[in-house]
Structure formats: C-alpha cells, structure tokens
C-alpha positions as CSV (number, residue, x, y, z in Angstrom):
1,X,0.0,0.0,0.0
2,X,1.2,3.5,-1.0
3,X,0.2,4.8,2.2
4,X,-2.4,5.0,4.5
5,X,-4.2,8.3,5.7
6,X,-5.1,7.0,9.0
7,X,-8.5,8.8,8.8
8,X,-9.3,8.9,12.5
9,X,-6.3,10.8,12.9
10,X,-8.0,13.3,11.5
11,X,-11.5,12.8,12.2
12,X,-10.8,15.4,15.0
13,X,-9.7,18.0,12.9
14,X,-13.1,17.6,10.7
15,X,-14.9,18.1,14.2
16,X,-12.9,20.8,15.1
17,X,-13.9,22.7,11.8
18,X,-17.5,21.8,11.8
19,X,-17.7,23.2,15.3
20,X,-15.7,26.1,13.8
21,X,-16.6,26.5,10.3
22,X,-15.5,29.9,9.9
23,X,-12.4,29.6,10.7
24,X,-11.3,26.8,8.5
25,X,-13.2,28.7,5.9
26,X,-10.7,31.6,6.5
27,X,-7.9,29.1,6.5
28,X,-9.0,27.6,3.0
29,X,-9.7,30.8,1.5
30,X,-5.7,32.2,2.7
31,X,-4.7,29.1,0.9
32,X,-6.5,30.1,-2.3
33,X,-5.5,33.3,-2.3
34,X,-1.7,32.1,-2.5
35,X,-2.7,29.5,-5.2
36,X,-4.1,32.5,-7.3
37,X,-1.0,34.4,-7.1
38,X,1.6,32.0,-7.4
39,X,0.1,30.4,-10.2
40,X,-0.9,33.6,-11.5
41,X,-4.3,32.4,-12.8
42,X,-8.2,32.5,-11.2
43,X,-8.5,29.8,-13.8
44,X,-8.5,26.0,-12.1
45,X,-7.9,24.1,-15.6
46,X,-4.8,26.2,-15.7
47,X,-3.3,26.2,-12.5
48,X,-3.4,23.2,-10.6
49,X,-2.3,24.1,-7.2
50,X,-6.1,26.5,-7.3
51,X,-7.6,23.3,-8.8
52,X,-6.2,20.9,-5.4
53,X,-7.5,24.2,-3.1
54,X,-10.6,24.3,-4.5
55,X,-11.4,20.3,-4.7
56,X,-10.5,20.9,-0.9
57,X,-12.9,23.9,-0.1
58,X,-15.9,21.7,-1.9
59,X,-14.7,18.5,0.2
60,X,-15.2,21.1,3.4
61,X,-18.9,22.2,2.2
62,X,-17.2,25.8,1.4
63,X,-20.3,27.4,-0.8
64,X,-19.6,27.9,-4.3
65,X,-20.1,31.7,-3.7
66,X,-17.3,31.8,-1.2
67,X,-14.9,30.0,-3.6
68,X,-15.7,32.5,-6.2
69,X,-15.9,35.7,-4.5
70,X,-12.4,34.8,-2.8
71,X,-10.7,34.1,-6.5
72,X,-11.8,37.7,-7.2
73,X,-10.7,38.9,-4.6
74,X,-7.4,37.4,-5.0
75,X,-7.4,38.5,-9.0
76,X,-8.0,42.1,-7.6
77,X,-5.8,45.1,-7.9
78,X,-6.7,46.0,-4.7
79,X,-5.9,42.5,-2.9
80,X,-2.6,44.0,-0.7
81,X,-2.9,40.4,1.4
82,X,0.8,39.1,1.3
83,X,1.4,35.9,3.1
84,X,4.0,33.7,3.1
85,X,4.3,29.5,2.8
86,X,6.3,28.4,5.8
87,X,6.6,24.7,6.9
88,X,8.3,24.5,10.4
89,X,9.3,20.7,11.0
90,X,10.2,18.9,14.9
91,X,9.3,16.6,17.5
92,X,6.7,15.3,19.6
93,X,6.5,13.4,22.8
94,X,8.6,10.8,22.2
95,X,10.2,12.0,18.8
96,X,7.0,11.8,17.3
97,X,7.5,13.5,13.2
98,X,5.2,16.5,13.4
99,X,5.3,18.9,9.9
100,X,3.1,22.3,10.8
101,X,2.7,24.1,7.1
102,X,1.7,27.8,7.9
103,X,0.9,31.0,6.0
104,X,1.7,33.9,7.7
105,X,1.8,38.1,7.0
106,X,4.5,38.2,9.7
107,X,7.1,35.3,10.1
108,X,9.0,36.3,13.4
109,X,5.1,36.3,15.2
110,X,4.4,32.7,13.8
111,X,7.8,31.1,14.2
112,X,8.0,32.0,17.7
113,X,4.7,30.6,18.4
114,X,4.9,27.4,16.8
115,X,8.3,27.0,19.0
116,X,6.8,27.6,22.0
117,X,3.8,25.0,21.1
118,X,6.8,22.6,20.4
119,X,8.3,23.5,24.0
120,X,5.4,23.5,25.9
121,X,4.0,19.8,25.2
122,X,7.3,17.7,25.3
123,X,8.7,18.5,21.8
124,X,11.4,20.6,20.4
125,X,11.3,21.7,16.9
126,X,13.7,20.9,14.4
127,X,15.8,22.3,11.1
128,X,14.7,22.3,7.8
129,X,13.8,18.6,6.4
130,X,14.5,17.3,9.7
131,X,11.4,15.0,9.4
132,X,9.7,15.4,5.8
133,X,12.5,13.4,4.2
134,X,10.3,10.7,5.5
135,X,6.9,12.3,4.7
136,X,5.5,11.3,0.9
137,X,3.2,13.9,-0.9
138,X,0.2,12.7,-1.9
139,X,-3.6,13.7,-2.8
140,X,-5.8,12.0,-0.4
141,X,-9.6,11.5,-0.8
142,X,-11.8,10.8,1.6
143,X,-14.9,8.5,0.5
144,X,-17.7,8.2,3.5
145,X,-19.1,4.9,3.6
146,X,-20.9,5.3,7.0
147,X,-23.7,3.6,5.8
148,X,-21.7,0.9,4.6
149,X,-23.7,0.7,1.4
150,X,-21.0,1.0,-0.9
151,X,-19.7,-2.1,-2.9
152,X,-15.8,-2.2,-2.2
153,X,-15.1,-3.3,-5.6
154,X,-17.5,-0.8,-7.5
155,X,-15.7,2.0,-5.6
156,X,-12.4,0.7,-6.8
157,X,-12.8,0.6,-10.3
158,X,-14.6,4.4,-10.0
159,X,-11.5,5.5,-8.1
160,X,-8.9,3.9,-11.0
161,X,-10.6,4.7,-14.1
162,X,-11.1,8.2,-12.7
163,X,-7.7,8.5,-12.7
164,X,-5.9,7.2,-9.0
165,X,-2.8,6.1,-7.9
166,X,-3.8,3.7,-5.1
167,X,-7.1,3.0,-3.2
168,X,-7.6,1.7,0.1
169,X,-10.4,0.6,2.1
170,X,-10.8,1.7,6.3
171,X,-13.6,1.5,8.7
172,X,-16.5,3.0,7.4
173,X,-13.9,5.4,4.5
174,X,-12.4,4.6,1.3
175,X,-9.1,5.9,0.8
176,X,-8.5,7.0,-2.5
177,X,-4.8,8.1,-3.5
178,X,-3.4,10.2,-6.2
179,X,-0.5,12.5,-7.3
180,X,-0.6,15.8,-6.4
181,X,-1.8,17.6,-9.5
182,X,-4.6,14.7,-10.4
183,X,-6.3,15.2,-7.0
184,X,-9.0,17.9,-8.2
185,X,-9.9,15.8,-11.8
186,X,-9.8,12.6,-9.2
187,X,-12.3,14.2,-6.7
188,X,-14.5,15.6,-9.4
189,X,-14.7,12.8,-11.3
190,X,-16.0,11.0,-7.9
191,X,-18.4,13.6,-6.9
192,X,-19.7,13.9,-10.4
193,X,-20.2,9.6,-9.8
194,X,-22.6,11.1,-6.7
195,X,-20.0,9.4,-4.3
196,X,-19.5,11.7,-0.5
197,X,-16.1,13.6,0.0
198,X,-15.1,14.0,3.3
199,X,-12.1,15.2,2.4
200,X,-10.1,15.7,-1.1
201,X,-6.5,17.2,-0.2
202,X,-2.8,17.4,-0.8
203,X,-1.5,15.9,2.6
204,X,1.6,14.5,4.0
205,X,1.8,10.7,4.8
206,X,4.4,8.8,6.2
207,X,6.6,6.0,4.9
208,X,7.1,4.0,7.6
209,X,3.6,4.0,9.0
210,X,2.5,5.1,12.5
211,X,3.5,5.1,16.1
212,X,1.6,4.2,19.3
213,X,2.2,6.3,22.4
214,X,1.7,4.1,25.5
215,X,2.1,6.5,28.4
216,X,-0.9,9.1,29.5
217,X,1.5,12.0,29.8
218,X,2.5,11.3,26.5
219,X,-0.9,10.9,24.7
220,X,-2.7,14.7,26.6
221,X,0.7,16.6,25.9
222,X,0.8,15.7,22.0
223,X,-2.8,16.0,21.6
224,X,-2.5,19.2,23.5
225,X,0.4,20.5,20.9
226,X,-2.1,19.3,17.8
227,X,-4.7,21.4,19.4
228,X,-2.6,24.2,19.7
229,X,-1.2,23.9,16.5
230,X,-5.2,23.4,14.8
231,X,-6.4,26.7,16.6
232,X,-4.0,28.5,15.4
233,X,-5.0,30.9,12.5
234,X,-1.5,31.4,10.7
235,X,-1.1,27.2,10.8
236,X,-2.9,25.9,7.8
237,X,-2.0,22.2,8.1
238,X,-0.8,19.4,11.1
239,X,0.8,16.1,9.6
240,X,2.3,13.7,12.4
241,X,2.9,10.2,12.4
242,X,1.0,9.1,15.9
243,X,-1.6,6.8,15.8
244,X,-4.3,7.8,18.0
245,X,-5.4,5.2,20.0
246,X,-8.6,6.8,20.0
C-alpha cells in the first residue's frame, strides 16, 4: 500500500472545523488566495495548485459563492494580502514527526509561536527537512461509507478509471490516493459519480507508517500540541505520524 491516511487521525480535525466552520473557511480561502497568485491564474484548468484548493474547499462544504468571490478577490488590484508559505518541521513526545505548514503576514510572530507549542507539550522543533525526508506527498480523498452501502469493488474501479494512484479501504472510509496535481480531476470525477467527500486534499503521509504512544503524559501533551497547532489561525495544516489510540 502506497500509504495509509489514517482517517481517525483526523477525524478530530473535521470536528474541530464543523464546530468552527468559519475559521477553516478563513484558513481555506488564505490558501486560495496564494494559489491565485503563485500560479498567476483564477482559472482551475490552468493552475493546478487552485484546482487541489478548491477540490479541498468543496470537500469542506465551502459554498460555491465563497470559492468564487475569494478568487476575485485574489485576481483584484486592490488585494494588498501578502502571506508567506512556511513549513516548520520537529518533535513530539517521544520524537514523534510533526510537519506544521503555515501561511503567515509576519514570520517572526508565527515562528515563535509554533516553538513555544513545540516546547510547551514535550517537543522541540527541528531544522529544515529534519522529518519530511520521510513524509511522501500525496492527494488523499476521503470516500464516506458510513452507511456501509458502498460495494468495495464498485468504488475501486470508479476511483482507477477516474484516474488514481492507489485505493484503500478503512472503517466506514475509502481511501483513494493520487499525485498531487490529479487530485482535483480525481475528486470531481468522484463527486460527479454522486459518491460523498469528506475530504479531497494534498497531505503528507508517512513512509514508515505510524506510532503508538503508551504512556498518559504522552498521549494529553501531543494532543494538547495538535490542538494548539489546529487553533492556530496562521497554521494551515498538522501532519504527524501518531496513531491515535482513539
């Protein structure tokens, strides 16, 4: 298997932004905003990196209106918004990988406060590549099968002929896997199918597969660091390599 996403790892995250939609609307429309620019186009078919935002904003239940008046926005003369991509890289409890990808207006304000998150819970945070060399990029899609109505093998052939890498089934999800720059044509091919996204996104999956923390201290302080991390406005995305034993 290409790698697994682990899905309750982040099934907290997806509660954390249902509780607090508006934020992680904020968070998705930064990130678009930075896709518009760098790729210099408001046009998906012709800039990729939009494309992967935007199969993410729909996966989130972002309103088409939102998607669109934020790509204007972004396409303005007026738009003075300047953030930059950082990705800070350390440890966890236990040397646990954590990667925190930010975009942030002032880089002093967020680098210092992802240290002292690091500090705080039992970590320490790292140089430069110090954990992604391990990490492989990948566009993950999240199929809900809650209902557990969906035939396995249907779902798999969908998946492949609309174009993915890899496909994995876990409880109550299908995992479907893709490069990077196929992700949006995957997801949309899938919606367009009438299948449910819970989540289409580029994320960050590790090679050697998850750890277990066994003692209590361990398990509060690094779920206290992810929380820190999530509620966070500058930190756009959390990608560890703990298995929740939750």
């Amino acid at each position: 298997m290409s790698g697994h996403s682990k899905w309750h790892n982040i099934q907290k995250t997806k509660g954390a932004a249902d509780a607090k939609r508006a934020q992680a609307f904020t968070k998705i429309a930064r990130e678009m905003v930075v896709a518009v620019k760098e790729g210099g186009s408001g046009d998906p078919r012709s800039n990729s990196k939009l494309a992967a935002v935007i199969a993410k904003a729909k996966a989130a239940n972002m309103p088409n209106d939102n998607i669109k008046r934020t790509i204007d926005k972004a396409l303005g003369s007026g738009n003075t918004e300047n953030y930059e991509k950082i990705t800070y890289e350390g440890y966890g409890p236990q040397g646990v990988a954590v990667i925190v990808e930010a975009m942030t207006d002032n880089r002093n304000r967020t680098a210092g406060e992802i240290r002292h998150y690091f500090d705080k819970y039992g970590g320490n945070m790292g140089t430069a590549n110090c954990v992604s060399w391990s990490f492989d990029r990948k566009g993950v899609i999240v199929i809900d099968n809650e209902d557990e109505e969906l035939d396995e093998d249907t779902v798999m052939m969908d998946a492949l002929d609309a174009g993915a890498a890899d496909f994995e089934p876990e409880d109550q999800v299908y995992n479907v896997y893709t490069s990077e720059d196929d992700i949006a044509s995957v997801a949309d091919a899938l919606t367009a199918k009438g299948y449910s996204l819970l989540s289409a996104q580029v994320e960050m999956l590790p090679q050697n597969g998850y750890i277990k923390l066994t003692s209590e201290d361990d398990i509060k302080n690094m779920q206290k660091m992810l929380d820190m991390f999530e509620d966070n406005d500058d930190v756009q995305n959390v990608w560890h390599n703990w298995e929740d034993a939750e």
